[in-house]
N, CA and C atoms as an extended XYZ file, in Angstrom:
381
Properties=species:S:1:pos:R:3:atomname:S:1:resname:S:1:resid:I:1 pbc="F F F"
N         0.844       -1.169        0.000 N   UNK     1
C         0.000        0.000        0.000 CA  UNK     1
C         0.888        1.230        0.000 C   UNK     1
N         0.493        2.074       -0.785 N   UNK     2
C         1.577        3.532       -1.146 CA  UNK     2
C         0.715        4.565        0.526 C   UNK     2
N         2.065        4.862        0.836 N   UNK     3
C         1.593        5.622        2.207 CA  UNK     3
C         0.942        6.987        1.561 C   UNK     3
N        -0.568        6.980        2.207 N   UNK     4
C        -0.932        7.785        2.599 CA  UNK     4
C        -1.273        8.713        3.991 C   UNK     4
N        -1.753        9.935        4.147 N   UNK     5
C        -1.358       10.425        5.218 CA  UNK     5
C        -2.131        9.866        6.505 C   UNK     5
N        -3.743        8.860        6.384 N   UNK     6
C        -3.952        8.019        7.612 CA  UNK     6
C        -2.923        6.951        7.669 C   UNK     6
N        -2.524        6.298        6.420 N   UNK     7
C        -1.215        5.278        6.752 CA  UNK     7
C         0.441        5.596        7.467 C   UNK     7
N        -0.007        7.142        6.977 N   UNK     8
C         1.665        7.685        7.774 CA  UNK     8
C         1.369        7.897        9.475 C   UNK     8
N         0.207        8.002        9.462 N   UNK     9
C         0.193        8.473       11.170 CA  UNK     9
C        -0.114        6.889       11.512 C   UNK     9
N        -0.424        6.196       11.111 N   UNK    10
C        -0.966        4.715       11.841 CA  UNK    10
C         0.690        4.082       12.055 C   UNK    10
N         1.484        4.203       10.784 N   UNK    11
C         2.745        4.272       10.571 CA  UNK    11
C         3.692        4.340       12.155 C   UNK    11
N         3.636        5.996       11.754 N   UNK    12
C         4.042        6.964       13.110 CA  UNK    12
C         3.887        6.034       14.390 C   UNK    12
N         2.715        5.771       14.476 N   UNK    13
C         2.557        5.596       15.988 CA  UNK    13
C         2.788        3.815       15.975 C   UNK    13
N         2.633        3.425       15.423 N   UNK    14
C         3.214        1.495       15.528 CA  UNK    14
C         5.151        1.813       15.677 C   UNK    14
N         5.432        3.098       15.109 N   UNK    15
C         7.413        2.909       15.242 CA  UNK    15
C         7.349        3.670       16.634 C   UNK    15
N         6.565        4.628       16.785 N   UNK    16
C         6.663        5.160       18.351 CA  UNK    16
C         6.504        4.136       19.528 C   UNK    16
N         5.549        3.537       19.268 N   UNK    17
C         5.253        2.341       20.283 CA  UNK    17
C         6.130        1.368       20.657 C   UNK    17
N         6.536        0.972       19.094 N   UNK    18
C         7.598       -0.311       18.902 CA  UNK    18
C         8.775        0.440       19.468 C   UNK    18
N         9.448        1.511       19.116 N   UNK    19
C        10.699        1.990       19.593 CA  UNK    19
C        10.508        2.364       21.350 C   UNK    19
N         9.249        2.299       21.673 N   UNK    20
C         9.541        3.166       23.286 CA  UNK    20
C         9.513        2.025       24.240 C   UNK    20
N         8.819        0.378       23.344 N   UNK    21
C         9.046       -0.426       24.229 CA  UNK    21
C        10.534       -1.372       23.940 C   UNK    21
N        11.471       -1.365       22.794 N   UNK    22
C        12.351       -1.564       22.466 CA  UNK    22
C        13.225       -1.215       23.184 C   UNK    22
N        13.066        0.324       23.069 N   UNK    23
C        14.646        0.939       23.843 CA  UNK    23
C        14.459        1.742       24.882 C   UNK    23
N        13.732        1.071       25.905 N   UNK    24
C        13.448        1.789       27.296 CA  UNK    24
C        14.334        1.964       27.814 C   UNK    24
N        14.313        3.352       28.640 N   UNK    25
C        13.021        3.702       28.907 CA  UNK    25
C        13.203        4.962       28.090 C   UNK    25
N        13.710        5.124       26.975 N   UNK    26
C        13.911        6.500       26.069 CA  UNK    26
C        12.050        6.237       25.504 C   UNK    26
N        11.779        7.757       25.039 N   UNK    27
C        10.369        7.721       24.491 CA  UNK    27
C        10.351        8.205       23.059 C   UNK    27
N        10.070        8.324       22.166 N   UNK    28
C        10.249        8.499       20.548 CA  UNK    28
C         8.784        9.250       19.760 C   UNK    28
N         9.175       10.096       19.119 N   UNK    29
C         8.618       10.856       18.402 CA  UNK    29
C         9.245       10.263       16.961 C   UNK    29
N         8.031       10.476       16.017 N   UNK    30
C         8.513        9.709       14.844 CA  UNK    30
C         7.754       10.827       13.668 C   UNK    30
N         8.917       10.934       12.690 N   UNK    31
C         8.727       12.207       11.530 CA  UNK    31
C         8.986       11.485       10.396 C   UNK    31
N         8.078       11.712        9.364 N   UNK    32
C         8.351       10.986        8.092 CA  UNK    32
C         9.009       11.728        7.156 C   UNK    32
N        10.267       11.615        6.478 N   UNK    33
C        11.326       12.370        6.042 CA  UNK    33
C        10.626       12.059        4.559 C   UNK    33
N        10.066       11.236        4.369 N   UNK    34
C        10.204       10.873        2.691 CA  UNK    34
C         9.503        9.313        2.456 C   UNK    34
N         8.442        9.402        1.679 N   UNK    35
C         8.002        8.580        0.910 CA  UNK    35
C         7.807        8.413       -0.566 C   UNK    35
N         7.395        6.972       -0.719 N   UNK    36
C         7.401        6.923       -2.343 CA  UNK    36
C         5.816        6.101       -2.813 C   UNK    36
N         5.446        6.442       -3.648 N   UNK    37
C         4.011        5.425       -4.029 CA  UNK    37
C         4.432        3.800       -4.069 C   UNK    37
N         5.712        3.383       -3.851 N   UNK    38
C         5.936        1.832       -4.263 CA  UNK    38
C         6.528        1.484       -2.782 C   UNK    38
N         6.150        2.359       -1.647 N   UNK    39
C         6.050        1.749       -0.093 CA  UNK    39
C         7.446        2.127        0.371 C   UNK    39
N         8.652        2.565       -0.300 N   UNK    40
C         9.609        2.813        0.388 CA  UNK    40
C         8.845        4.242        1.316 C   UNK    40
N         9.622        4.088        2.309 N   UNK    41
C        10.084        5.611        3.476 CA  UNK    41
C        10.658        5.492        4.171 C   UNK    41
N        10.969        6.716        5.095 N   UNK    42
C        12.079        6.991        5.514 CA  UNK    42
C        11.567        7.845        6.353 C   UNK    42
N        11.656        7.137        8.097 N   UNK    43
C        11.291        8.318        9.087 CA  UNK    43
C        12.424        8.029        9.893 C   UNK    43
N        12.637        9.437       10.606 N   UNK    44
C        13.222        9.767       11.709 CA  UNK    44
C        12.545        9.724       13.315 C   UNK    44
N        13.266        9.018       13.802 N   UNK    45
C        12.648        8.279       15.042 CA  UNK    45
C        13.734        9.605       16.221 C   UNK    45
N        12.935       10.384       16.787 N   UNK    46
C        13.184       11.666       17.792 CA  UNK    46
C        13.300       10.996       19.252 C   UNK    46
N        14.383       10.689       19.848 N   UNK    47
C        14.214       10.466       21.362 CA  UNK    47
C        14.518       11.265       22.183 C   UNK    47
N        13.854       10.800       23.284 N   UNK    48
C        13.633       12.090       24.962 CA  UNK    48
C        13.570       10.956       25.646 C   UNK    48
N        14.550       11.605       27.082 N   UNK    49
C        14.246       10.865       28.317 CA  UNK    49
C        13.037       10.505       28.798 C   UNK    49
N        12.446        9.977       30.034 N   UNK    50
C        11.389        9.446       30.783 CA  UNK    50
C        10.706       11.098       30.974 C   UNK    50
N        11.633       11.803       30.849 N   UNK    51
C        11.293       13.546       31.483 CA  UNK    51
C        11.045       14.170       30.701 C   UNK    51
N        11.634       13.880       29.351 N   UNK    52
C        11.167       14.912       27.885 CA  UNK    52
C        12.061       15.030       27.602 C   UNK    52
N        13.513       15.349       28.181 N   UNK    53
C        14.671       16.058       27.876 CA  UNK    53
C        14.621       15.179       26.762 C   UNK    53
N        15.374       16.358       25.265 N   UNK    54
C        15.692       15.952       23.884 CA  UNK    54
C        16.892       14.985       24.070 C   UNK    54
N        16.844       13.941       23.516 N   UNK    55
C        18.232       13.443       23.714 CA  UNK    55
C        18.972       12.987       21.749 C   UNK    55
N        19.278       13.857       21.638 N   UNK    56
C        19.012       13.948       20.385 CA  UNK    56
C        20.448       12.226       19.411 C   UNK    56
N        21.544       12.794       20.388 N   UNK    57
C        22.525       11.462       20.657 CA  UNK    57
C        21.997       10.176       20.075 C   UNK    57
N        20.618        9.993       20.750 N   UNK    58
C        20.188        8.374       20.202 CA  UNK    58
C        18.999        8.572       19.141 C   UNK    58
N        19.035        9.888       18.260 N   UNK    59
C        17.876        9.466       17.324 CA  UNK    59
C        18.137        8.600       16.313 C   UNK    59
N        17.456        8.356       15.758 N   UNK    60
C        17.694        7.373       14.309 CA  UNK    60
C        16.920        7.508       13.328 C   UNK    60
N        17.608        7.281       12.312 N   UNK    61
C        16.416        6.917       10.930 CA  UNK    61
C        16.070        5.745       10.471 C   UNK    61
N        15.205        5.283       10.043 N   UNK    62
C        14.587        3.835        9.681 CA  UNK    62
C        14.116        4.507        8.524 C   UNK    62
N        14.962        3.305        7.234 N   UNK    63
C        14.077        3.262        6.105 CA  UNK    63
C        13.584        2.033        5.841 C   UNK    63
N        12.414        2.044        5.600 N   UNK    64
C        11.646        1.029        5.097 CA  UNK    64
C        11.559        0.392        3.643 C   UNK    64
N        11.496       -0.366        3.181 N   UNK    65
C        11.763       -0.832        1.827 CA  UNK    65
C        11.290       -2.313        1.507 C   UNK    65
N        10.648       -2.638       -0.099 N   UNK    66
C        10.574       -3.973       -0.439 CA  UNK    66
C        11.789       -3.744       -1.150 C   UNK    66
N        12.386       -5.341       -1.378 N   UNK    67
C        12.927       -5.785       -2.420 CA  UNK    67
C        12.059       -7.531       -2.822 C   UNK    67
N        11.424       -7.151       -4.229 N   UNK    68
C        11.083       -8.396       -4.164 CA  UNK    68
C         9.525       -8.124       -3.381 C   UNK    68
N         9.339       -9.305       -3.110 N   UNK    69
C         7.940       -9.662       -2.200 CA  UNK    69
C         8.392       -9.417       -0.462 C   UNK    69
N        10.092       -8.584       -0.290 N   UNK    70
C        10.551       -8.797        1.026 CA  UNK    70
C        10.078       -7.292        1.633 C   UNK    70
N        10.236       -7.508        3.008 N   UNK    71
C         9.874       -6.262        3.655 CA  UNK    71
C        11.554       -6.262        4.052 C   UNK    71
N        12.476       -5.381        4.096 N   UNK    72
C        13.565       -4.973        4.500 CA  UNK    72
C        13.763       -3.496        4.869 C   UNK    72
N        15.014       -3.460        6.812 N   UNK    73
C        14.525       -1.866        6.873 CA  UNK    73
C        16.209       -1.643        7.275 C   UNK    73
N        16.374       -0.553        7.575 N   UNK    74
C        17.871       -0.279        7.796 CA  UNK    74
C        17.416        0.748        8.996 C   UNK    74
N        18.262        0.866       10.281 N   UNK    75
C        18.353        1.570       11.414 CA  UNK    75
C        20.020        1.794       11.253 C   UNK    75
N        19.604        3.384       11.422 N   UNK    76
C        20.964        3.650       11.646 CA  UNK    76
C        21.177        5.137       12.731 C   UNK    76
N        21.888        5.216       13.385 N   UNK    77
C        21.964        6.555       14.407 CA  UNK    77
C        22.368        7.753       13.603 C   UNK    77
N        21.307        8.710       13.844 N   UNK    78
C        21.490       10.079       13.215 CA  UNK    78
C        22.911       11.029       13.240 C   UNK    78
N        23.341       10.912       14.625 N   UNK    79
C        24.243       11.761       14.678 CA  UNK    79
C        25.601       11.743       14.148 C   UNK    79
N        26.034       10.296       14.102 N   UNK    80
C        27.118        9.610       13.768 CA  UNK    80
C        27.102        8.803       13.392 C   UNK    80
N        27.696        9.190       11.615 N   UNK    81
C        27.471        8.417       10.701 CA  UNK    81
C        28.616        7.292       10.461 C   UNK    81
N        29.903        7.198       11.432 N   UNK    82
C        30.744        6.235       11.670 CA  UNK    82
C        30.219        4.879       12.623 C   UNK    82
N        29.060        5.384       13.266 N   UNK    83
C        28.655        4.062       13.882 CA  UNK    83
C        28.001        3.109       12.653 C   UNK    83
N        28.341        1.767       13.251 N   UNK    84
C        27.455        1.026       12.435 CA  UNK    84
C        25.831        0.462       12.023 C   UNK    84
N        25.277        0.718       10.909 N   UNK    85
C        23.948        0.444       10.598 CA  UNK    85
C        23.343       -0.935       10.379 C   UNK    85
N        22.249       -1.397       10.634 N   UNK    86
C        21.757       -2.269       10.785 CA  UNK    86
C        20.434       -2.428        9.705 C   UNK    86
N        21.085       -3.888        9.370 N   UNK    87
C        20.319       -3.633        8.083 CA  UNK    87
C        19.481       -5.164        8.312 C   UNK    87
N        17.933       -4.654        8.271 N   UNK    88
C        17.171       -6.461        8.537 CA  UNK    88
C        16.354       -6.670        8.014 C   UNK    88
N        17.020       -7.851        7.412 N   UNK    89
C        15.584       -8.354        6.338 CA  UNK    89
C        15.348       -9.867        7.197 C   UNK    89
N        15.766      -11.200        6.244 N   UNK    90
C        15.603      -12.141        7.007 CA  UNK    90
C        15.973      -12.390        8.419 C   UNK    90
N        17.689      -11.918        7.799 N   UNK    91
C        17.765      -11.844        9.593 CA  UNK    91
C        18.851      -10.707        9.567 C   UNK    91
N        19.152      -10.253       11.191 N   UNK    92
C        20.070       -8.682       11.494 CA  UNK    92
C        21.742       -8.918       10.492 C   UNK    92
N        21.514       -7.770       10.139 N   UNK    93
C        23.312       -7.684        9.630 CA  UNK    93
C        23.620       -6.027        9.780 C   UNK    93
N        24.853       -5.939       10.571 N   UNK    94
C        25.416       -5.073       10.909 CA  UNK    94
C        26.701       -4.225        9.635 C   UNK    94
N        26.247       -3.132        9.812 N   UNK    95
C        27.616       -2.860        8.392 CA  UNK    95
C        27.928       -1.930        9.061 C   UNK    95
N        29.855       -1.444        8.717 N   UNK    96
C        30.463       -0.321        9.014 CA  UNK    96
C        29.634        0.989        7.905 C   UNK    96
N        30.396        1.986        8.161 N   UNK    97
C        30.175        3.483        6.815 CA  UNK    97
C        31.067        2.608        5.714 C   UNK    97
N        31.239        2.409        5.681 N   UNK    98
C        32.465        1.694        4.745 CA  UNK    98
C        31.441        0.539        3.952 C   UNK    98
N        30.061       -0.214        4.200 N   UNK    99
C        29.756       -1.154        4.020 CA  UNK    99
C        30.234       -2.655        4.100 C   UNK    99
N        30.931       -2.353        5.045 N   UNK   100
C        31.694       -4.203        5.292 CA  UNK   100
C        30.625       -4.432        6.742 C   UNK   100
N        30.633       -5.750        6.613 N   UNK   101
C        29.962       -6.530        7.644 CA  UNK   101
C        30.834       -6.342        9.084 C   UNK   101
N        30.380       -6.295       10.082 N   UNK   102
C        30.950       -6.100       11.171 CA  UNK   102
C        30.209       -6.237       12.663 C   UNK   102
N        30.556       -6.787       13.604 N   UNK   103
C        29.844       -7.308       15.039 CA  UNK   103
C        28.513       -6.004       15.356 C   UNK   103
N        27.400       -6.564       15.892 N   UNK   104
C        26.573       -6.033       16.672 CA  UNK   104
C        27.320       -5.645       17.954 C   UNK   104
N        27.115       -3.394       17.734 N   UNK   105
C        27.620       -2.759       18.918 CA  UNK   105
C        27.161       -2.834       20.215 C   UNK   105
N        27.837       -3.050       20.971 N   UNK   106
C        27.448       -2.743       22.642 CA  UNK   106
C        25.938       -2.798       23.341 C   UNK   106
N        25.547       -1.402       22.348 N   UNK   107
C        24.068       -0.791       22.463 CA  UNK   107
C        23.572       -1.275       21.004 C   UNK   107
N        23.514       -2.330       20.235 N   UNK   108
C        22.888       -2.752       19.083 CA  UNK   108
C        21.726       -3.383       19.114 C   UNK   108
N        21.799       -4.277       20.391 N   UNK   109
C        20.696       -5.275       20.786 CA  UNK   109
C        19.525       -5.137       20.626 C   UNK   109
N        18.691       -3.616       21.351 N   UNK   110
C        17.632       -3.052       21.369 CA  UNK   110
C        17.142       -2.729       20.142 C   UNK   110
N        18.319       -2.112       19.337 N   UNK   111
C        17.726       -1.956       17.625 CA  UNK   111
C        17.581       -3.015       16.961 C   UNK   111
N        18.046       -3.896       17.084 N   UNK   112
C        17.968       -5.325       16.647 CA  UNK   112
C        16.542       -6.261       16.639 C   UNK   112
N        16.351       -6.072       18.187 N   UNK   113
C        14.470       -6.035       18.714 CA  UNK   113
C        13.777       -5.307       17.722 C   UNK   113
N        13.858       -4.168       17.896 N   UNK   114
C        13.186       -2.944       16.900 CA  UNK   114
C        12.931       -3.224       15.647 C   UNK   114
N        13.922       -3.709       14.835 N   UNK   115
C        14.006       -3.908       13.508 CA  UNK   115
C        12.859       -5.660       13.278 C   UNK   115
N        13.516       -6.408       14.330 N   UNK   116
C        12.992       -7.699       14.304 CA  UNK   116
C        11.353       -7.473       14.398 C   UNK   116
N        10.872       -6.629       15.204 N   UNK   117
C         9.061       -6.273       15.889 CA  UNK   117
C         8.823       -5.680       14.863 C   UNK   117
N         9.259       -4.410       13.963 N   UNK   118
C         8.402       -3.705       12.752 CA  UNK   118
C         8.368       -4.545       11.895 C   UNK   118
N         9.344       -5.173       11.398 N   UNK   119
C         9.292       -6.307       10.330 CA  UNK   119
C         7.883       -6.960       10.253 C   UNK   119
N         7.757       -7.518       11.482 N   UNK   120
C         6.839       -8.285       11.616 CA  UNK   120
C         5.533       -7.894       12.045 C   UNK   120
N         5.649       -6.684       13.001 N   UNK   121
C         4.124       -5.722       12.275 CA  UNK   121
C         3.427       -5.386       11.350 C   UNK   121
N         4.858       -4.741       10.512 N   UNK   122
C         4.524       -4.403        9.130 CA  UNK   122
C         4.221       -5.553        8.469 C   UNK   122
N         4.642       -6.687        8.264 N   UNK   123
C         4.412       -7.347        7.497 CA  UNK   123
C         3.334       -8.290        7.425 C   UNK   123
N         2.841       -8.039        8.675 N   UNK   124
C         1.589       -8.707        8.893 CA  UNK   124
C         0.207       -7.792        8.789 C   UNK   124
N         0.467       -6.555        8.799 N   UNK   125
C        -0.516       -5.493        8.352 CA  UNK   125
C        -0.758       -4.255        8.359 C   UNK   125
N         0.489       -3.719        8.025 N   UNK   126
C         0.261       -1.792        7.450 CA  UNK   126
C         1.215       -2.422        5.919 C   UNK   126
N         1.903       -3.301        5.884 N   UNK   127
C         2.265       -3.281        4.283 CA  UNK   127
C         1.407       -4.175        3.081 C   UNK   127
């Protein structure tokens, strides 16, 4: 389904949900940077402490994408583009900026969840 704007807010709030129970206890605001009629997008996931404070350090972007009949999404941290991105389709794979394969970071785990739960939201019914 090509996002429209009840599909972008239904959107919105399944990555807000999924991200605030993922990576507690941070809370997430979610902005859609860019869509396409053939289901790709691309939102920016906004985190704040338990208190509000912006914590801008751990935001991220998630793009969403088919290839094929696949649902595949990529998480990667906004601020620093030397950390490594996470890219999940069947299953998690971690890449440097460089695109070489490389270990799940420290703090990867939770995005890993994240990526694993939308997959399977989405794919069971907003795509």
């Amino acid at each position: 389904m090509p996002w429209t704007e009840a599909s972008n807010t239904d959107l919105s709030r399944l990555v807000a949900a999924a991200a605030d129970l993922c990576r507690k206890p941070l809370r997430h605001g979610v902005v859609l940077v860019s869509s396409s009629e053939d289901e790709d997008c691309t939102l920016r996931l906004e985190a704040r402490s338990p208190e509000g404070e912006r914590l801008s350090d751990q935001d991220l972007e998630l793009e969403i994408y088919r290839s094929g009949d696949d649902l595949h999404l990529t998480l990667a941290w906004l601020e620093d583009d030397r950390r490594p991105m996470l890219w999940q389709g069947g299953h998690p794979l971690w890449m440097t900026a460089e695109g070489e394969r490389c270990p799940c970071p420290s703090d990867g785990v939770p995005l890993e969840a994240l990526a694993r739960r939308l997959r399977a939201l989405l794919a069971s019914g907003l795509s």
